[in-house]
MMTF fields as JSON, N, C-alpha, C and O atoms, coordinates in Angstrom:
{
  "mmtfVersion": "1.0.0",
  "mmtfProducer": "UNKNOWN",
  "numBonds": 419,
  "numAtoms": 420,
  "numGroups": 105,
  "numChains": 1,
  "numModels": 1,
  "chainsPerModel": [1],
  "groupsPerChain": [105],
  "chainIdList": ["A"],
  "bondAtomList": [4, 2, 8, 6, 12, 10, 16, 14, 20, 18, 24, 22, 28, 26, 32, 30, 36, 34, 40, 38, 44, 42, 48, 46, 52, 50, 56, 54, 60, 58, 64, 62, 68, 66, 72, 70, 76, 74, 80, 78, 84, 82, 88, 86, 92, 90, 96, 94, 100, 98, 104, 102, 108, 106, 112, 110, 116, 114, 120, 118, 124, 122, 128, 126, 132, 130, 136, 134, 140, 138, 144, 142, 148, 146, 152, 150, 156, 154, 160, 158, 164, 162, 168, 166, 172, 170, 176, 174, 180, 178, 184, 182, 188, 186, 192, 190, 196, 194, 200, 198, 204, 202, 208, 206, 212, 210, 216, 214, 220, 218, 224, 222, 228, 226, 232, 230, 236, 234, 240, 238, 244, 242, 248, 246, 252, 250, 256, 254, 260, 258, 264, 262, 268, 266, 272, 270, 276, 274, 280, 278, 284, 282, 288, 286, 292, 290, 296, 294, 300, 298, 304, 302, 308, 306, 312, 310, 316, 314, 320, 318, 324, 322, 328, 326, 332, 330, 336, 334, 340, 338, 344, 342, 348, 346, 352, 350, 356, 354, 360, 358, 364, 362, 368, 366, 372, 370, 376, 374, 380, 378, 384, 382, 388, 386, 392, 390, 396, 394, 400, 398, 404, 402, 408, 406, 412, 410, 416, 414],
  "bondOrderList": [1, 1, 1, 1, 1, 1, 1, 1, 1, 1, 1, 1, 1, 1, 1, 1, 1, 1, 1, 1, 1, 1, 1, 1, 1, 1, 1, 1, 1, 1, 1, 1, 1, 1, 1, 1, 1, 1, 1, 1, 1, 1, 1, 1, 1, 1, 1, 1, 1, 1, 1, 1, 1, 1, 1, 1, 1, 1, 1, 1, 1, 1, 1, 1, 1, 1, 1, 1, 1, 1, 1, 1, 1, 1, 1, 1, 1, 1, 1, 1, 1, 1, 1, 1, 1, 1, 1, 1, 1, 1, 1, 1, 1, 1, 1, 1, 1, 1, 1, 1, 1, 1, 1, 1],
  "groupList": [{"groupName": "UNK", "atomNameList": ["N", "CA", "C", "O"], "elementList": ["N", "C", "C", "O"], "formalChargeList": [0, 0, 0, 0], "bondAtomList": [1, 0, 2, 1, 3, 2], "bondOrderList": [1, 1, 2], "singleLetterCode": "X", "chemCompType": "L-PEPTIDE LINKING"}],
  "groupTypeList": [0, 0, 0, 0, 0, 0, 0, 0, 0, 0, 0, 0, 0, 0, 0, 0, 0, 0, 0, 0, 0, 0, 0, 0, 0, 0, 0, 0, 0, 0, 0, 0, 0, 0, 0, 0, 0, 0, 0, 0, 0, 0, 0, 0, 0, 0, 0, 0, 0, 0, 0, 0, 0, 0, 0, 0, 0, 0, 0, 0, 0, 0, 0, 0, 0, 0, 0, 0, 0, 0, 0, 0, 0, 0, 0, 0, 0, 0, 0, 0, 0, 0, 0, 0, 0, 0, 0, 0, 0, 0, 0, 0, 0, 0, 0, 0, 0, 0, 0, 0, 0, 0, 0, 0, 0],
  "groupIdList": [1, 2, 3, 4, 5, 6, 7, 8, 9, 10, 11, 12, 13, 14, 15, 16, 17, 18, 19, 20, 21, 22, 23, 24, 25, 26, 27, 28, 29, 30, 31, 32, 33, 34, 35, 36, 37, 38, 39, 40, 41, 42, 43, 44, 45, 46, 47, 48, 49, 50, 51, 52, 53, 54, 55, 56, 57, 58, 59, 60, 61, 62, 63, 64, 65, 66, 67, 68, 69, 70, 71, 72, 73, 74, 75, 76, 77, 78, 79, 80, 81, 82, 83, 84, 85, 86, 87, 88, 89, 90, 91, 92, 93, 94, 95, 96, 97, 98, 99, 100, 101, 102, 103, 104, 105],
  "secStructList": [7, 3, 3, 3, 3, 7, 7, 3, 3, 3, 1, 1, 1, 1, 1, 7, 7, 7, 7, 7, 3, 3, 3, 3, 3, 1, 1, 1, 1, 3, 3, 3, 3, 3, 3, 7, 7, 6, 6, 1, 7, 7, 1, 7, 1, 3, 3, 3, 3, 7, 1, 3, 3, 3, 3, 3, 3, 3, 7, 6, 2, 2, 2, 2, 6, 6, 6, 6, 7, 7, 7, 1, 7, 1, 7, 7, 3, 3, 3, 3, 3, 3, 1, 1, 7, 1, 3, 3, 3, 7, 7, 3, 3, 3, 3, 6, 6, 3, 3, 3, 7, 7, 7, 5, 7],
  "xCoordList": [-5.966, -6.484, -7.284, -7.203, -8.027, -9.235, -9.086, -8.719, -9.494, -9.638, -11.034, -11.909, -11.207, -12.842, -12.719, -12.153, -13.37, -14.332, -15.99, -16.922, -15.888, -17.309, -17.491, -16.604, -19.164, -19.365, -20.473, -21.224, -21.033, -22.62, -22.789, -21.889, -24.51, -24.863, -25.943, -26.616, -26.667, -27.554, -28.853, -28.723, -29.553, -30.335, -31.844, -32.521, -31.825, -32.958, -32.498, -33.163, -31.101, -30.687, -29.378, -28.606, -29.436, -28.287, -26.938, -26.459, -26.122, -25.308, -24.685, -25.215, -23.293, -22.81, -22.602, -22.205, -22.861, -22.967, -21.658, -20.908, -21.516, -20.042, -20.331, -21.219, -19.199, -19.133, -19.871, -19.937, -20.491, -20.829, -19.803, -18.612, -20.274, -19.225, -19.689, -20.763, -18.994, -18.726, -17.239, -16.01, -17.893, -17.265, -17.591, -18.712, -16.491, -16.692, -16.429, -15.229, -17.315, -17.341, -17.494, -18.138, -16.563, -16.537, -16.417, -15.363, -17.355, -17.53, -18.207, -17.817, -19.328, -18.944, -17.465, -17.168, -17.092, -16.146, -15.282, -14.534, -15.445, -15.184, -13.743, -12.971, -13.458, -12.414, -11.59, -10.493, -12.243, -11.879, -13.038, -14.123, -12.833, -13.634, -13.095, -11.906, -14.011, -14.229, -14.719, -15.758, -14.755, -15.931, -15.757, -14.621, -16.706, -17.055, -16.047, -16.079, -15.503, -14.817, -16.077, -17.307, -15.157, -16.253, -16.834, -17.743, -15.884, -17.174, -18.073, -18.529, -18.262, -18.908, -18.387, -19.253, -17.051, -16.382, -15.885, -16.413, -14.718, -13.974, -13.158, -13.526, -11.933, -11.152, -10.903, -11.429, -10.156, -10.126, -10.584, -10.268, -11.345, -11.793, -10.711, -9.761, -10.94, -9.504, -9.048, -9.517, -7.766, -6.852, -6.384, -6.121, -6.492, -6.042, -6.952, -6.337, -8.525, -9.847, -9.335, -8.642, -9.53, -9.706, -11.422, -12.431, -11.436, -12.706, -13.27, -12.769, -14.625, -15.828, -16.379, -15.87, -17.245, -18.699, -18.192, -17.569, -18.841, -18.413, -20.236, -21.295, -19.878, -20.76, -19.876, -18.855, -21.261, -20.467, -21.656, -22.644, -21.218, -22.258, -21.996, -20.824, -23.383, -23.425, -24.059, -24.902, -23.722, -24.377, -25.265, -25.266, -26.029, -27.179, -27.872, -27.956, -28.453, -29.182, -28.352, -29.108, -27.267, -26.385, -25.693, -24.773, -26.162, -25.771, -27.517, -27.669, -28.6, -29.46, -29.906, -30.499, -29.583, -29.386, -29.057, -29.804, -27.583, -26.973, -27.747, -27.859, -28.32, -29.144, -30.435, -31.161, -30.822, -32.157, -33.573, -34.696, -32.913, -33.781, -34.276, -33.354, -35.312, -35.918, -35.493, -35.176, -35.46, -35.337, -36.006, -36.442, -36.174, -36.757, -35.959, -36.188, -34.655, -33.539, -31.946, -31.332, -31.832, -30.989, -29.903, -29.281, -29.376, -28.227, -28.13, -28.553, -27.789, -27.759, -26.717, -25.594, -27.22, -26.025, -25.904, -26.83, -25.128, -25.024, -24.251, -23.023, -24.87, -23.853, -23.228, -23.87, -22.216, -21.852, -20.671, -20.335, -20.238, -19.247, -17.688, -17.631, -17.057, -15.427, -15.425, -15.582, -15.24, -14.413, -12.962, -12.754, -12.097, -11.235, -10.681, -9.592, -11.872, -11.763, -10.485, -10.072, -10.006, -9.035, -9.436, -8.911, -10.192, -11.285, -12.553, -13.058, -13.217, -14.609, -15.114, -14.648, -15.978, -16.349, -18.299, -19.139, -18.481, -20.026, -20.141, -19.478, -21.491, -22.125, -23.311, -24.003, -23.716, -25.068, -25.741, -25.488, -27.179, -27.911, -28.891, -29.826, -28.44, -29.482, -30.548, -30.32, -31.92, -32.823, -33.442, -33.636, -33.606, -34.376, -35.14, -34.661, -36.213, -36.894, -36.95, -37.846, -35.65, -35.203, -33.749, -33.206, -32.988, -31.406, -31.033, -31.465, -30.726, -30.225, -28.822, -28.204, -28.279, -27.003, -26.92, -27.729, -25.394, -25.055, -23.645, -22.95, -23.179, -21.695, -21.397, -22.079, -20.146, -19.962, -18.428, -17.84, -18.19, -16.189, -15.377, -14.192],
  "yCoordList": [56.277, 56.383, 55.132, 54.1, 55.272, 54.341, 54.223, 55.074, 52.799, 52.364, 51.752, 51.557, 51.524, 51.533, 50.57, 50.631, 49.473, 48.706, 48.268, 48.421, 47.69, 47.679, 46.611, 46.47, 45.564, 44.427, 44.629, 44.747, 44.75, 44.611, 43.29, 42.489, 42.94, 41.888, 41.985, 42.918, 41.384, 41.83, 40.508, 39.316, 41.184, 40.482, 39.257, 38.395, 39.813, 39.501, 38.004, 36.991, 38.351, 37.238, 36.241, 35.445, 36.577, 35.883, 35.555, 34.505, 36.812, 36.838, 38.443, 39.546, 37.969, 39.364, 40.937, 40.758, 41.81, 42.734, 43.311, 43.717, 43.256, 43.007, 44.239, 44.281, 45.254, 46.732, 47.567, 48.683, 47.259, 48.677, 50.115, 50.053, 50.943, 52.199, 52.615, 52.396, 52.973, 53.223, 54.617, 54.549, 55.351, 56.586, 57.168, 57.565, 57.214, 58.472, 59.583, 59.745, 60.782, 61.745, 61.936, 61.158, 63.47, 64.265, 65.511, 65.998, 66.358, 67.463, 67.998, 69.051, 67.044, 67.479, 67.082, 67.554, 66.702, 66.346, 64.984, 64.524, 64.547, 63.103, 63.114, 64.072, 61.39, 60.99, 60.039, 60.093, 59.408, 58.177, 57.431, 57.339, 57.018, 56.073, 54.598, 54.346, 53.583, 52.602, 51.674, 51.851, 50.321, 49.201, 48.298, 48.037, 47.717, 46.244, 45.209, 45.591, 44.496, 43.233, 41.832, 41.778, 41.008, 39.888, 39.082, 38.299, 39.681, 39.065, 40.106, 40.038, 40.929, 42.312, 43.184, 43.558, 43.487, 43.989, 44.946, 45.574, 45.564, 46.777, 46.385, 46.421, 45.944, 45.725, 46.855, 47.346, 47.497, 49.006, 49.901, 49.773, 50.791, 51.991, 52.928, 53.466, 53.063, 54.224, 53.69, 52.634, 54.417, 53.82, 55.562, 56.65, 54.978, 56.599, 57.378, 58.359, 57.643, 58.268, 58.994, 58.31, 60.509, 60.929, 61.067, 61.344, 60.855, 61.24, 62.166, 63.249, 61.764, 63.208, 62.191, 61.151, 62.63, 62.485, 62.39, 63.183, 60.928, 60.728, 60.208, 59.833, 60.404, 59.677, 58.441, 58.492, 57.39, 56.468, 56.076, 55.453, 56.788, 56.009, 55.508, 55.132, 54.853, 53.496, 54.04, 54.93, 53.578, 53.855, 52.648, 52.091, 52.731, 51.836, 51.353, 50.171, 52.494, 52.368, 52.062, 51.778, 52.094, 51.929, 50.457, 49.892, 50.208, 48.196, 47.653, 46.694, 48.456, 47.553, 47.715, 46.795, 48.938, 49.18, 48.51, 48.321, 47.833, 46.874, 45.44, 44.77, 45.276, 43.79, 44.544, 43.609, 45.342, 45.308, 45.397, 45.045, 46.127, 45.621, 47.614, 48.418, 48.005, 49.079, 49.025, 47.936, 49.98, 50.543, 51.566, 52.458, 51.589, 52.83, 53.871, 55.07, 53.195, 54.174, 53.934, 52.926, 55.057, 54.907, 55.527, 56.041, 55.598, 55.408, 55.56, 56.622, 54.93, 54.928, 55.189, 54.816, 56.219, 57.108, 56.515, 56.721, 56.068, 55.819, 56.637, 56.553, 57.443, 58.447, 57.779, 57.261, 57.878, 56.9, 58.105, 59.076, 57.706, 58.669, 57.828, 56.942, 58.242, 57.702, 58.311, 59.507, 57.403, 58.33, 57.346, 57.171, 56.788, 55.993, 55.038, 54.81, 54.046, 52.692, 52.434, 53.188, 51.258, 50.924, 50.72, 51.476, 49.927, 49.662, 49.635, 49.491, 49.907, 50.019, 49.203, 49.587, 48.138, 47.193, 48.105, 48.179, 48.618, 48.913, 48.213, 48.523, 46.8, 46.548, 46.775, 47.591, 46.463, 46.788, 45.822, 45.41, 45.585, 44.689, 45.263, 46.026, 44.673, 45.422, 44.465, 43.336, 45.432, 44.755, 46.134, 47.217, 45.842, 46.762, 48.267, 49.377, 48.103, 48.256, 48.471, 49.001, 47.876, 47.398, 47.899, 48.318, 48.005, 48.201, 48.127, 49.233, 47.768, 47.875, 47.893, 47.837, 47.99, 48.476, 48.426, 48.826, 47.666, 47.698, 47.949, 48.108, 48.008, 48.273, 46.523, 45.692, 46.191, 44.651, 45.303, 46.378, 43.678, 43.274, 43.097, 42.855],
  "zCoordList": [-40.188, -41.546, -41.883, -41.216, -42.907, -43.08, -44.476, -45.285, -44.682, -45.969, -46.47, -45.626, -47.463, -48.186, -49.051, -50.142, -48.461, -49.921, -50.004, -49.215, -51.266, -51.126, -52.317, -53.159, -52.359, -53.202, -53.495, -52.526, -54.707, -55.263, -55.457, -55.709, -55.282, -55.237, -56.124, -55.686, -57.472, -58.047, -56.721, -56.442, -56.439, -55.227, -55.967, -55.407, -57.512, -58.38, -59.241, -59.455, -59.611, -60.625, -59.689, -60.223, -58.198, -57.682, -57.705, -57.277, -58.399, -58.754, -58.669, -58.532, -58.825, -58.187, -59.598, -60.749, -59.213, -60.215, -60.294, -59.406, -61.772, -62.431, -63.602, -64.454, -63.299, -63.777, -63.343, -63.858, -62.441, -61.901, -61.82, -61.517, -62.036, -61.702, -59.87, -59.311, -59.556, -58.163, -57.849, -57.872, -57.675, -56.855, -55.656, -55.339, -54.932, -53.742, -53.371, -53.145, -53.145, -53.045, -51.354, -50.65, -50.718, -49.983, -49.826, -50.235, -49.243, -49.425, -51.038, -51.544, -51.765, -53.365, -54.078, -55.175, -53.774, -54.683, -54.904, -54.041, -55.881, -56.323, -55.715, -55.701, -55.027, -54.618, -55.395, -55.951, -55.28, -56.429, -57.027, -56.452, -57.94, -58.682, -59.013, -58.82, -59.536, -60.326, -60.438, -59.802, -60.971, -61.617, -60.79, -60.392, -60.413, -59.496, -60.338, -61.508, -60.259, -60.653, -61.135, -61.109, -61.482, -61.605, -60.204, -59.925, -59.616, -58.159, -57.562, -56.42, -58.289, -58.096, -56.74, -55.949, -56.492, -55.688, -55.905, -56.823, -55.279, -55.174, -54.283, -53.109, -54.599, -52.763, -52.489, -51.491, -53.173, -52.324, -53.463, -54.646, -52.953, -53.678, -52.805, -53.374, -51.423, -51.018, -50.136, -49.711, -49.501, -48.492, -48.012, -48.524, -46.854, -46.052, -45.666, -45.25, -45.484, -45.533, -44.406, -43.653, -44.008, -43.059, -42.208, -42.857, -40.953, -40.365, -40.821, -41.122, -40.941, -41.528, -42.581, -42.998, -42.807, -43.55, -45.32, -46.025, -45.614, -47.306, -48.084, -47.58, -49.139, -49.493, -51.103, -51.788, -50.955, -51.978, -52.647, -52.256, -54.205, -55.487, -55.811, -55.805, -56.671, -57.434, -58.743, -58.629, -59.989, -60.897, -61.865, -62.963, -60.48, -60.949, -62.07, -62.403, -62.736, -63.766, -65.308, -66.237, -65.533, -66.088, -65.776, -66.367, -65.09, -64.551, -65.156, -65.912, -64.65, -65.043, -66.632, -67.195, -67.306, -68.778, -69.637, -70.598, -69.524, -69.944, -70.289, -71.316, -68.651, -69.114, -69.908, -70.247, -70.19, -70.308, -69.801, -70.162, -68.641, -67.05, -66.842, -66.978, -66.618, -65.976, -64.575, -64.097, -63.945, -62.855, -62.306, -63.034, -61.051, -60.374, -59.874, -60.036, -59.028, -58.823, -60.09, -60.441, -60.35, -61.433, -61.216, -62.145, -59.598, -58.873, -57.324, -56.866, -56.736, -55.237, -54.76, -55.098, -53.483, -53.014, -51.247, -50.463, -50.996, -49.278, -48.522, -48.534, -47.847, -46.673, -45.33, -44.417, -45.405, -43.898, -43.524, -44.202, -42.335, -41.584, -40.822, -39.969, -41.243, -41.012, -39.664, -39.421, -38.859, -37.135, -36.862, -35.661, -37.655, -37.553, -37.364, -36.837, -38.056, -38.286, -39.261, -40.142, -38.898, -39.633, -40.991, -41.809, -41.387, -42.553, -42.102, -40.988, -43.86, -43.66, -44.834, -45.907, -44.91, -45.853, -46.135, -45.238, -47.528, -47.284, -48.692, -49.682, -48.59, -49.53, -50.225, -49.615, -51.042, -51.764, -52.792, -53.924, -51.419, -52.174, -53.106, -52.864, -54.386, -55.145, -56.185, -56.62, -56.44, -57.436, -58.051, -57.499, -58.971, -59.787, -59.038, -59.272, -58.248, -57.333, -55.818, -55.161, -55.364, -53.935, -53.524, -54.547, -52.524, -52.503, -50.781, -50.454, -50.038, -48.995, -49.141, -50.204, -47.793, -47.615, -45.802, -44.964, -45.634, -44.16, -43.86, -44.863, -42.979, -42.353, -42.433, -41.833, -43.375, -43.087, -42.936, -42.82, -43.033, -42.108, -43.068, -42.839]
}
């Protein structure tokens, strides 16, 4: 079984993005949810993931709303696939305009 976290990074103002909403969905259907912390984290969003295909949002535009800030994507969705890692760390660099995302530790 596999467990899930994940850290936003606002990539524009250098600092970590704090309330983001964050849920994951499989198959369509929401798993769990909730908000980045003040270091813009999630230690665990889940614990126990079975193998197969998830996806994990961000509700972007609603983080950059708050400040006052426009956006182009006004939520980002990352598909990744569980085959039975013990944990899985996925972050997200984000800017207005911009967003990457990698497999970290």
């Amino acid at each position: 079984m596999t467990g899930l976290s994940t850290h936003v990074l606002d990539a524009v103002r250098g600092v970590p993005a704090v309330g983001v909403a964050v849920w994951l969905e499989r198959a369509g259907l929401r798993i769990t949810e909730a908000l980045t912390d003040t270091d813009g984290r999630v230690a665990e969003l889940a614990a126990g993931l079975n193998p197969g295909d998830y996806r994990l949002f961000f509700d972007t535009g609603a983080y950059f709303a708050a400040q006052g800030t426009e956006t182009f994507y006004p939520e980002v969705c990352i598909a990744f696939t569980v085959a039975g890692q013990a944990h899985l760390h996925v972050p997200l660099l984000l800017s207005p305009y911009a967003f990457s995302t990698y497999r970290g530790s």
